[in-house]
Each structure stands twice: as structure tokens, then as C-alpha cells.
C-alpha positions in Angstrom: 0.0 0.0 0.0 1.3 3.5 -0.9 3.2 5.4 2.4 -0.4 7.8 3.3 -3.0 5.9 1.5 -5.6 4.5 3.6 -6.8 0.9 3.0 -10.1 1.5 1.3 -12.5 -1.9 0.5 -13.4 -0.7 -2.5 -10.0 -0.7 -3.9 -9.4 -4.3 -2.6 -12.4 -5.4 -4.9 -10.7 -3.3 -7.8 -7.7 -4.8 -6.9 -8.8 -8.7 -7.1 -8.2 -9.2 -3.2 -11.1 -9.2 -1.9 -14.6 -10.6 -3.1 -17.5 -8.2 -4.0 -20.7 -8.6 -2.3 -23.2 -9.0 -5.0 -25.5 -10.7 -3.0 -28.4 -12.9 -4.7 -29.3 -11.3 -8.0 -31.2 -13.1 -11.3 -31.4 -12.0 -14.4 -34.4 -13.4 -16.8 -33.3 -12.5 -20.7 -36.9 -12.9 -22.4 -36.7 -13.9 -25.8 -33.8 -15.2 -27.4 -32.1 -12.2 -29.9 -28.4 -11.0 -29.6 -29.1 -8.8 -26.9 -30.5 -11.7 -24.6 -27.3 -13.9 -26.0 -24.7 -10.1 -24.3 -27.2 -9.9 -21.6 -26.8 -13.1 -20.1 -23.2 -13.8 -20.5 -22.5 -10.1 -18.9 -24.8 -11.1 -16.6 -23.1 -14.3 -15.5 -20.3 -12.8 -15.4 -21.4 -9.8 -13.1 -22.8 -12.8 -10.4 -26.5 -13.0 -11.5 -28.0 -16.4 -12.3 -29.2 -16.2 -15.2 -32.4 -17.6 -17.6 -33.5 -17.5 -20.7 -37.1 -17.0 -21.0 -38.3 -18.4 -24.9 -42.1 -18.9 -24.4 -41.6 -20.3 -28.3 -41.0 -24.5 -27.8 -38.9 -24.3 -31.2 -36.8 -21.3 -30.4 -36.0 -22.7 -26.8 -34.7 -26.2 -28.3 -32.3 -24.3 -30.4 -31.2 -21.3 -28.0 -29.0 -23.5 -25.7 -26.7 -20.7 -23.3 -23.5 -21.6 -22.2 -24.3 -19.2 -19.6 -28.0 -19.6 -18.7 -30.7 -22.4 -18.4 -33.5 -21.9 -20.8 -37.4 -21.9 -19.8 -40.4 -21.9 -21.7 -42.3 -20.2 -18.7 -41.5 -18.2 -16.0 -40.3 -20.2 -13.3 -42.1 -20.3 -9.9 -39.4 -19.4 -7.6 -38.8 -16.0 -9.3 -38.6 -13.4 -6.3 -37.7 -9.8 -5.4 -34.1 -10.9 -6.8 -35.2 -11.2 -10.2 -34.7 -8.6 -12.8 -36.4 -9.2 -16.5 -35.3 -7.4 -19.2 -37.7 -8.1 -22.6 -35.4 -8.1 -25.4 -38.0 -8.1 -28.7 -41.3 -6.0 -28.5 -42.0 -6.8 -31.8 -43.0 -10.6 -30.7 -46.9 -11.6 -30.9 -46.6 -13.0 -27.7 -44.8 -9.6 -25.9 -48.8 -9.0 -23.9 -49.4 -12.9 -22.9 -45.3 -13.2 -21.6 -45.3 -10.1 -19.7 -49.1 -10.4 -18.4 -47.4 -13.3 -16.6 -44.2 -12.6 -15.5 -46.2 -9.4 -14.4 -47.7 -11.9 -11.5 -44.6 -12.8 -9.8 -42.9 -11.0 -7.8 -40.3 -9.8 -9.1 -38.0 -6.5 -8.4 -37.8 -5.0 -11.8 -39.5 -5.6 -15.4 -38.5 -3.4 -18.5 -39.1 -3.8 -22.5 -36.2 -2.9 -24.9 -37.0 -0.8 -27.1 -37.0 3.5 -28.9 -37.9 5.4 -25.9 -38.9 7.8 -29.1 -42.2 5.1 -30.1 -44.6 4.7 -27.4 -44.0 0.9 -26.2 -47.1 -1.6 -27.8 -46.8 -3.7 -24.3 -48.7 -1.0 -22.9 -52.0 -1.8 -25.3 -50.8 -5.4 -25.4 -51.8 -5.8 -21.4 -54.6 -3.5 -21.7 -56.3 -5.5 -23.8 -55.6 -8.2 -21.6 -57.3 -6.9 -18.7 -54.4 -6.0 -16.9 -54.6 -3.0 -14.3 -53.0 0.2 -15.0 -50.7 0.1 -12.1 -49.1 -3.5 -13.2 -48.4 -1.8 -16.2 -47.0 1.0 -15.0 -44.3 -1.5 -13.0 -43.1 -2.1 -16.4 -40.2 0.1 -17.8 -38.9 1.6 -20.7 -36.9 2.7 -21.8 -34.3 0.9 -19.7 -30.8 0.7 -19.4 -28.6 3.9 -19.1 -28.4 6.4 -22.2 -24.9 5.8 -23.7 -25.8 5.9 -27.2 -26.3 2.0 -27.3 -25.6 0.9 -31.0 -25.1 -2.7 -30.9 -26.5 -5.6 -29.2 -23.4 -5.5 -26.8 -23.5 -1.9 -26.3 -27.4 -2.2 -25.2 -26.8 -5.3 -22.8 -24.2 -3.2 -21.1 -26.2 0.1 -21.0 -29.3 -2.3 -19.8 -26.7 -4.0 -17.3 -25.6 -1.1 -16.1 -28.7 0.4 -15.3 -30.0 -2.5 -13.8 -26.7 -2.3 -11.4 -27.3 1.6 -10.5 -30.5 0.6 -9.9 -30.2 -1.9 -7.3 -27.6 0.5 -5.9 -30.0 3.5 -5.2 -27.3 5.7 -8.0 -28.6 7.5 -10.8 -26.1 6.1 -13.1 -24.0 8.4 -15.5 -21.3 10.2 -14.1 -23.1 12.2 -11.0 -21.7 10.7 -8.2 
């Protein structure tokens, strides 16, 4: 350590010495797309479990994830841990998938997508009877504004939002 520098923990995590405390954190990637493929190996690598959701039977068999167990449906046990990040809101199924997931409970839901468009879950779960306040649980845009222009760039922009978030920060450089 340098002759007047105090021992900070922080910089013992930076440094590799000590372990971060993470603590128990999933991440559900629904619908498998590129961004889903970034999101969950980030993810895996940033201590969440992680799950891809693909409601579609054919598009699960083929979507195996070196770093992430594939489901059809949303699993029971999902909790306050859970954070679900929607990766396609141009599937049919976007209203029935979220309508459901929407029933668990889970800390944080949001829908990729141009925060510029209005976002068509919105009528989707309308029209399935669900109440405006469920909805209104459901964000978008998500992710921190960095200028996201490939599907790495969103799943580390969506990543770390999800992080500041779980952190109380506001993200972005105000510290």
C-alpha cells in the first residue's frame, strides 16, 4: 500500500483481493435475440444467475446458453431478486409473456425498445385486462443512455442500469 494511502475496500475489490458482495441477483433474458445472447453472458459474469425465458418450444430447443438455463415459462421461484429485461417487443406474444411474469414477484421488469415510439406492451396488457398500475411496473426505456448501438453496447447500457438501480445511484457520471 502507498506510504499515506488508507486501506479502502473498494479498492481491494478493484484490486482482485477481496470478493464483491453481490449478493443474490437473477437475471431473466426474455426472448432469445443478440441482446439476450450479451445480456446473459454479462450477466453471468457480473454474479447474476441467469435464464432465458423463450415462451416459443422451437426457439427454446435451439437457443442452448453456455451461460443460462432456458425456460419456456416463468419459473415459480422467481422473487424480489429477479430482474427481467424483454429483449423483442415486436413478438406476438410480448402481452401474454409479460401479463405473466407481471404476476410474480419480481424486483424490476422493462421492455427494450426507442424510448422515441410509445412501447405496444402497454395496449398489449390493456387489452388483456391487466390494471394500470401493473403496467406502469413495467419500464422503458431501460438501461442507461450511452448511445447503445449494438447488441453489446445495449446489454451493457441495460446491465448497467439495472446495477445503479439496485444500488440507489442514478447512473452516469453524478456521483
Amino acid at each position: 500500500m502507498a506510504e499515506g494511502h488508507e486501506h479502502d475496500p473498494a479498492c481491494a475489490v478493484a484490486h482482485g483481493e477481496a470478493p464483491g458482495d453481490v449478493g443474490d441477483r437473477t437475471l431473466v433474458a426474455v426472448f432469445a435475440s443478440p441482446v439476450a445472447d450479451h445480456l446473459l453472458r454479462f450477466g453471468g459474469e457480473l454474479g447474476y444467475r441467469c435464464l432465458l425465458l423463450e415462451p416459443d418450444a422451437e426457439r427454446a430447443a435451439t437457443a442452448a446458453h453456455d451461460s443460462a438455463a432456458v425456460v419456456t415459462a416463468p419459473p415459480a421461484d422467481l422473487d424480489g431478486t429477479a430482474d427481467v429485461v424483454v429483449t423483442d417487443h415486436h413478438r406476438s406474444d410480448l402481452g401474454v409473456v409479460l401479463r405473466d411474469l407481471l404476476t410474480r414477484d419480481v424486483r424490476w421488469i422493462g421492455v427494450l425498445g426507442n424510448p422515441r415510439h410509445p412501447g405496444p406492451h402497454v395496449r398489449l396488457l390493456t387489452e388483456l385486462g391487466v390494471p394500470a398500475e401493473e403496467i406502469a411496473r413495467v419500464h422503458r426505456p431501460v438501461g442507461l443512455n450511452i448511445g447503445s448501438r449494438t447488441p453489446a453496447e445495449i446489454a451493457v447500457a441495460t446491465l448497467a442500469g439495472l446495477i445503479a438501480d439496485r444500488n440507489g445511484r442514478p447512473g452516469g457520471f453524478s456521483f
